[in-house]
C-alpha positions in Angstrom: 42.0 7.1 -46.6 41.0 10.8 -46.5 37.7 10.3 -47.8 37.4 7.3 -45.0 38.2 9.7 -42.6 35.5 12.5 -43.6 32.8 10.0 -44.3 33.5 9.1 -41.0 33.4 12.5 -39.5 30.2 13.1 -41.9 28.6 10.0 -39.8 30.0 11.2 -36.4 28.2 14.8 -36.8 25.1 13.2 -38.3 24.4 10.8 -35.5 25.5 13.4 -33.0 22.8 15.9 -34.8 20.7 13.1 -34.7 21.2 12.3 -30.8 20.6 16.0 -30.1 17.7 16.8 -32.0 16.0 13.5 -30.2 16.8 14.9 -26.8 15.0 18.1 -27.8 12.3 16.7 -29.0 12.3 14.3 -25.4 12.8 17.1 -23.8 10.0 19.2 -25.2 6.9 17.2 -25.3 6.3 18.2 -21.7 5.3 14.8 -20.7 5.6 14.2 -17.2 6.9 10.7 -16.2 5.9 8.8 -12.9 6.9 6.0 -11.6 4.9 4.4 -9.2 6.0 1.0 -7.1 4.0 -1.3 -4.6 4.1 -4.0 -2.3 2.6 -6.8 -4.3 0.0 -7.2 -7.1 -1.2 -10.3 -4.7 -3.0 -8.1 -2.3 -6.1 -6.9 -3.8 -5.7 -3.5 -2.1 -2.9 -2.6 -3.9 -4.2 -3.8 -7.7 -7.1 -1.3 -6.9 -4.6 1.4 -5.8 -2.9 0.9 -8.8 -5.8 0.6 -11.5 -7.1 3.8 -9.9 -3.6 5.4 -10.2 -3.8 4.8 -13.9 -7.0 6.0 -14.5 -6.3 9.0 -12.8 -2.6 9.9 -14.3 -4.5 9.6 -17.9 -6.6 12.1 -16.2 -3.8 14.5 -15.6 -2.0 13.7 -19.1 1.1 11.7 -17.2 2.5 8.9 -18.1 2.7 6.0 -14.7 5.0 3.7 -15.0 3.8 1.0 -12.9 5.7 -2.3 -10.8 4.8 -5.0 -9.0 7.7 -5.3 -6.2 6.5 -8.9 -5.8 6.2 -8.7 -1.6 9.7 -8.1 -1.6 11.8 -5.0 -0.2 14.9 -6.4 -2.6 12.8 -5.9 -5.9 11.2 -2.9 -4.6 14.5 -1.3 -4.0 15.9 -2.4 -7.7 12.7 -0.7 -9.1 13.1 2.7 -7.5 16.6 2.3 -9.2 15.5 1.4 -12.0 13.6 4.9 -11.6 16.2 7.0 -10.8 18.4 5.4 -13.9 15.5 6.1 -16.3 15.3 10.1 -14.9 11.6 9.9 -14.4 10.1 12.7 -13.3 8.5 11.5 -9.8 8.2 8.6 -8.3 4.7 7.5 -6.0 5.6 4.3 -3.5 4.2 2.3 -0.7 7.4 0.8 0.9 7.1 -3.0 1.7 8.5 -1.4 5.1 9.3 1.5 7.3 13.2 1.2 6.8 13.7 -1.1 3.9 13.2 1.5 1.2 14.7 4.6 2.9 18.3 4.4 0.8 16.7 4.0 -2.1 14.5 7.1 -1.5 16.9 9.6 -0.4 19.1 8.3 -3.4 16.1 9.4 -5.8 15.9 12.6 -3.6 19.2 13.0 -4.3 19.2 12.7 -7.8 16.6 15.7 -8.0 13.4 13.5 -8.1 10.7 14.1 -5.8 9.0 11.4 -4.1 5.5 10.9 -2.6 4.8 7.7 -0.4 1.6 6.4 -0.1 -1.1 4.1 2.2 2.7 2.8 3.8 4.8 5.5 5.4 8.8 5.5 5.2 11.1 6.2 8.2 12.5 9.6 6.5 10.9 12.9 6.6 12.4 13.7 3.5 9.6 12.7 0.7 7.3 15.9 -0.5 4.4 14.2 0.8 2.7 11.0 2.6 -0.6 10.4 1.5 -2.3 7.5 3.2 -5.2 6.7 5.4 -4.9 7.3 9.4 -4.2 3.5 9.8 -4.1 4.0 14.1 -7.4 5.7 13.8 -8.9 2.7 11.3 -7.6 0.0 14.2 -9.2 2.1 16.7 -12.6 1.7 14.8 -12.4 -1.9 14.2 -11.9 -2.2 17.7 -14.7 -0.3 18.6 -16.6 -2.1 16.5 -15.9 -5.4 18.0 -16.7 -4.1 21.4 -20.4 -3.0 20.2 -21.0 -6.4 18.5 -20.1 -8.5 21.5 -21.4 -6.1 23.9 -17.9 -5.4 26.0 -17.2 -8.9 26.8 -16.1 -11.4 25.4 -12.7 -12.8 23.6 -10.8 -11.4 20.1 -8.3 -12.9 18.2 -5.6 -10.5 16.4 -3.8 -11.3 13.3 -1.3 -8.3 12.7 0.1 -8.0 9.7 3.9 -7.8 7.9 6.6 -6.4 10.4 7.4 -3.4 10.5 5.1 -2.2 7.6 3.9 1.3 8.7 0.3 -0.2 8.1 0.6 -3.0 10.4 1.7 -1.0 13.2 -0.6 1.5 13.2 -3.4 -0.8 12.8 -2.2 -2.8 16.3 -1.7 0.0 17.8 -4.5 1.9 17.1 -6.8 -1.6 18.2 -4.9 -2.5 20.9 -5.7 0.9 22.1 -9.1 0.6 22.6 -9.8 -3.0 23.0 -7.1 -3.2 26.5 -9.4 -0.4 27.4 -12.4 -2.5 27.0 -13.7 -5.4 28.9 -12.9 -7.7 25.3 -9.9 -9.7 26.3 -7.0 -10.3 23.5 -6.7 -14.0 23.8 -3.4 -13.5 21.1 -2.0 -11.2 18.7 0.2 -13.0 15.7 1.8 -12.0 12.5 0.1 -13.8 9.6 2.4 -11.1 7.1 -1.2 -9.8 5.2 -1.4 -13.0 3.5 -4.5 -14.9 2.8 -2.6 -18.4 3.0 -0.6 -18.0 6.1 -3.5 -16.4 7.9 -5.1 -19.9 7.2 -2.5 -21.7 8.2 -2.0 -19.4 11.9 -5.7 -19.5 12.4 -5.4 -23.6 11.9 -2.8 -23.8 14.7 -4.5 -20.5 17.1 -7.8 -23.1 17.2 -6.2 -26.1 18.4 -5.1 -23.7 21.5 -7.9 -21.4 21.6 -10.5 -23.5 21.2 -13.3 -20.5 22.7 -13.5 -17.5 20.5 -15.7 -14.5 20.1 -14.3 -12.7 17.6 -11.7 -12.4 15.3 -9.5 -9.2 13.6 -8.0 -9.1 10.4 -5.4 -6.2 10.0 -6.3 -7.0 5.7 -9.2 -8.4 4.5 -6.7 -11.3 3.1 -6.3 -12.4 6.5 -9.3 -12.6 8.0 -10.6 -14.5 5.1 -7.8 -16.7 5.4 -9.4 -17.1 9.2 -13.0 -17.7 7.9 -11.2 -20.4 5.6 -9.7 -22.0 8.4 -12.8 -21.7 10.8 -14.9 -23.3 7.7 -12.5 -26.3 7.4 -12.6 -26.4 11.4 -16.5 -26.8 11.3 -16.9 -23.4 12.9 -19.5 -21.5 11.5 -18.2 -17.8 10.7 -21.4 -16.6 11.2 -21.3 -17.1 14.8 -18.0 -14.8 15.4 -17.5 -11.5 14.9 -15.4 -10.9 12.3 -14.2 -7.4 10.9 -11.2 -7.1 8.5 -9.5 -3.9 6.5 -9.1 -2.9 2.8 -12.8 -3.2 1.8 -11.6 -5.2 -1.3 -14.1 -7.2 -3.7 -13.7 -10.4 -1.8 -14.1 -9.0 1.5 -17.7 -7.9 0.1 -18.0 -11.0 -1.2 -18.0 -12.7 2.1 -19.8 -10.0 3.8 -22.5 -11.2 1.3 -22.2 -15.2 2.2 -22.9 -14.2 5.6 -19.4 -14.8 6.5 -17.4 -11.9 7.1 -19.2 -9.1 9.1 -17.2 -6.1 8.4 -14.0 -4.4 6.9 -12.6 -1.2 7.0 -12.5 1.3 4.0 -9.3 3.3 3.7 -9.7 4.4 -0.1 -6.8 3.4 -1.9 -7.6 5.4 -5.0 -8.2 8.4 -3.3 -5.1 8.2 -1.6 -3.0 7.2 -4.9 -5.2 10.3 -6.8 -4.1 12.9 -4.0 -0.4 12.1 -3.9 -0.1 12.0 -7.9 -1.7 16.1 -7.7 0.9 16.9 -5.3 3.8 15.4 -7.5 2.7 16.7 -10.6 1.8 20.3 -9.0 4.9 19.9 -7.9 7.1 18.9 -10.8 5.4 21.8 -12.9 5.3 24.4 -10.9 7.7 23.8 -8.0 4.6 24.1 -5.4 4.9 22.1 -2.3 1.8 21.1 0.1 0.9 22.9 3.0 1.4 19.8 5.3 3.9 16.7 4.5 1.2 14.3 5.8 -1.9 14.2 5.2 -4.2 11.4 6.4 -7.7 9.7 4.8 -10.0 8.7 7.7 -11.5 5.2 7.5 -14.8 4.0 8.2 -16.0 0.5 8.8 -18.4 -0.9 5.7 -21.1 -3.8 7.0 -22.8 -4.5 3.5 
């Protein structure tokens, strides 16, 4: 029984040696651990964000751990959890909306981790930074845009995007802005959530009412192609509205190319996703925080 009891001790010590020395050894490799979480992998904008985030942590010698929060705040706040219970180092997310994912961050906040939002903004000044493009300033130039085109007359019809994501209420605002202070009347403004399908499926319907059109916005590129869908299967020819979208993604260019989509805004997910990782990781090494807790990307409309 005694030499039970000392092989067990032996065993106890050994493993907890073991345990230690593995900690160490965790602890000093000096890899830095992000985790970075996003709307959905079904919006193109946010598969370029993230392949740009990866190919710009590999840059900085950091390891990204990456998730797809599936277009749902639920998932999204399970993954910043997840985060938290894994002791990354930072974490880089673009909440599904402005309140949904505002526990989860001041609980990572909280638990010592810093956290950088980006392209969507979270109600909570508490995050080290928001990196993201000047979303107001990007409706504002779609509407202008518009307003050239049809030369300040005319109709528009306005698909917004999820409620109350940061993104889609700055883009509405920032268009309704300028287009009430136009001579283009809004004929109707509905929520199509960002999606390519439903956009379809509301532009369908918004026909059979609003039968004359001049023009028609997109607050994503997967929405107004979702329009140009439903104008196609309508027998209206694209080509002879004005159409302007946002996200610059491949299809958008795609379409621009068919002659059926005029224009799209550029907000440049990657450099957004490349800024917010340098402030993290200056941050987690060196304790240095940015001058200013926002800082904004300007968009520009693209035509070709």
């Amino acid at each position: 029984m005694k030499k039970i009891i000392v092989l067990l001790m032996v065993f106890g010590l050994l493993g907890s040696l073991l345990f230690a020395a593995g900690q160490a050894e965790a602890a000093d490799d000096g890899k830095i651990t992000i985790g970075m979480t996003v709307p959905g992998l079904q919006f193109p904008f946010f598969v370029t964000m993230m392949d740009e985030a990866k190919a710009y942590a590999d840059e900085l010698g950091v390891e990204l751990i990456t998730h797809d929060s599936q277009n749902q705040s639920s998932v999204q706040m399970s993954a910043v959890e997840n985060f938290i219970a894994q002791k990354v180092d930072g974490i880089l997310i673009s909440p599904m909306t402005t309140d949904s994912l505002v526990p989860a961050i001041e609980a990572a906040l909280a638990a010592g981790i810093p956290v950088a939002t980006v392209d969507r903004k979270a109600n909570t000044d508490k995050v080290l930074i928001h990196v993201g493009a000047d979303n107001v300033e990007g409706g504002r130039a779609a509407a202008r845009y518009i307003i050239e085109q049809l030369g300040n007359k005319g109709t528009v019809i306005q698909l917004e995007g999820t409620p109350g994501a940061s993104a889609a209420l700055d883009r509405k605002a920032g268009f309704d802005e300028v287009i009430n202070a136009s001579n283009v009347k809004v004929l109707v403004s509905q929520e199509a959530d960002f999606s390519r399908a439903k956009a379809q499926s509301v532009m369908e319907n918004l026909m059979q009412v609003y039968t004359d059109f001049d023009a028609v916005f997109g607050a994503n590129d997967e929405m107004i192609i979702g329009a140009i869908e439903a104008m196609d299967s309508a027998g209206v020819d694209p080509a002879s509205k004005v159409t302007i979208g946002f996200d610059a993604t491949t299809d958008a260019f795609s379409y621009m190319e068919e002659g059926k989509l005029d224009a799209t805004i550029d907000q440049f997910p990657g450099r957004q996703a490349s800024r917010a990782l340098d402030v993290l990781v200056g941050y987690i090494k060196n304790g240095t925080k940015p001058a200013n807790a926002v800082e904004y990307i300007n968009p520009l409309p693209v035509t070709e």
